[in-house]
C-alpha positions, 0 to 999 in steps of 0.5 A, a space after each residue: 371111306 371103307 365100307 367097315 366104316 360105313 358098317 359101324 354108322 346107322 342106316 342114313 349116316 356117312 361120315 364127310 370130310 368138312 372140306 367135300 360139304 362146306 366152305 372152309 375159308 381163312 380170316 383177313 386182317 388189314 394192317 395195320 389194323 388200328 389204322 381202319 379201326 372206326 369209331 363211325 356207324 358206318 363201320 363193319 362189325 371187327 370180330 376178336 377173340 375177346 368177343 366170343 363170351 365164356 360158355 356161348 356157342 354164339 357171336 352176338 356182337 363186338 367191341 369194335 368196327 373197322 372202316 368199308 377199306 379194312 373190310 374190303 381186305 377181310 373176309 365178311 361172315 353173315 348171321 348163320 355163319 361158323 367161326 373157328 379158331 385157328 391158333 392159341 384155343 384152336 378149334 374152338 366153334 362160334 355160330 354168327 349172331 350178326 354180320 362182320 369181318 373176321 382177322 386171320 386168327 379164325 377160319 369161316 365155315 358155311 354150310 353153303 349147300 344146307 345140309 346141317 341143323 346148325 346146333 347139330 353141326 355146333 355140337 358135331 365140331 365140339 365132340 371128342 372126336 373132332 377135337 382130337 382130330 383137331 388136336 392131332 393136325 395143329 401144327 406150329 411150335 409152341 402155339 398149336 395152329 389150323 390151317 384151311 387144307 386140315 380143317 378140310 380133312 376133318 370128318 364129321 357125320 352127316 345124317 337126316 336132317 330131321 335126325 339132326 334136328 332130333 339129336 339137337 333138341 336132346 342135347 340143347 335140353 340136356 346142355 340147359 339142364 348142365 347149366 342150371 345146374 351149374 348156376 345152382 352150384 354158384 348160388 350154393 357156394 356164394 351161400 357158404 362163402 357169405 356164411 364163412 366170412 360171418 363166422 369168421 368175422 364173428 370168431 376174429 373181429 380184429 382181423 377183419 378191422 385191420 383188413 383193407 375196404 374189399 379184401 
């Protein structure tokens, strides 16, 4: 790192390759995978995609589970653990909720030397930044891919914990009021679409007669 870039940090800041402070390790998939997909409790937790839910920074659970042999040939994330994705919507952060088996579509992040608040270093991967970091070292032809040796080489910035934790807290309180706002926003159409659908139904009775139940 050149020191004009340090000089643009404030005191106690640096910027670190993610690879030179946590671990970056690739998702295993044991093929194939409907052979070891269980039914049994005493399966392991199969993290998919579809698992991840729209506007949740965490993994809380998952549709399916695969045998102790499948996971014995995947790699095991534990509660506290990164996930990112590493093809289709590459670069895309999840904080673990729970313990699993990832497929070789993600890539595990651990803060093993615990130098990070983890909604802070949520928030780091999602910023602009890292993205077109993220964006600019996807390789692959029409789907854009990450791989562990360009994971590693993004930087991030590594400040005082209690500065993390700070500039978490500002940024989960304003992300709370974002969604509030959105909720609001929905109650507020779902009100106007009620009310347009009683006009309409007002204005036009046999249109809606002649409609199909649902439409």
């Amino acid at each position: 790192m050149s020191g004009k870039m340090n000089k643009t940090l404030p005191e106690g800041w640096q910027l670190v390759k993610l690879g030179d402070v946590c671990e970056i390790a690739r998702g295993g998939s044991p093929r194939p995978i409907d052979n070891f997909i269980t039914k049994d409790k005493t399966g392991i937790n199969w993290i998919r995609i579809g698992d991840a839910k729209n506007g949740s920074k965490y993994i809380n659970e998952t549709a399916d589970r695969i045998t102790p042999e499948g996971a014995n040939r995947s790699r095991f994330v534990v509660k506290g653990d990164f996930i990112l994705s590493n093809s289709m919507s590459f670069g895309r952060p999840y904080i673990m909720n729970t313990d699993g088996c990832i497929h070789d579509g993600w890539l595990l992040i651990r803060d093993n030397k615990l130098l990070f608040d983890k909604e802070f270093l949520y928030y780091s991967l999602c910023t602009g930044s890292v993205v077109e970091q993220f964006r600019n070292a996807a390789r692959g032809g029409i789907v854009n891919n990450l791989n562990i040796n360009l994971v590693k080489e993004v930087t991030i910035p590594l400040l005082p914990l209690h500065q993390q934790k700070r500039i978490a807290a500002i940024l989960n309180e304003k992300m709370a009021a974002v969604e509030k706002a959105r909720v609001a926003s929905e109650a507020q159409l779902e009100a106007v679409k009620v009310l347009a659908i009683a006009y309409l139904r007002e204005a036009f009775p046999r249109l809606f007669d002649d409609l199909p139940e649902g439409w």
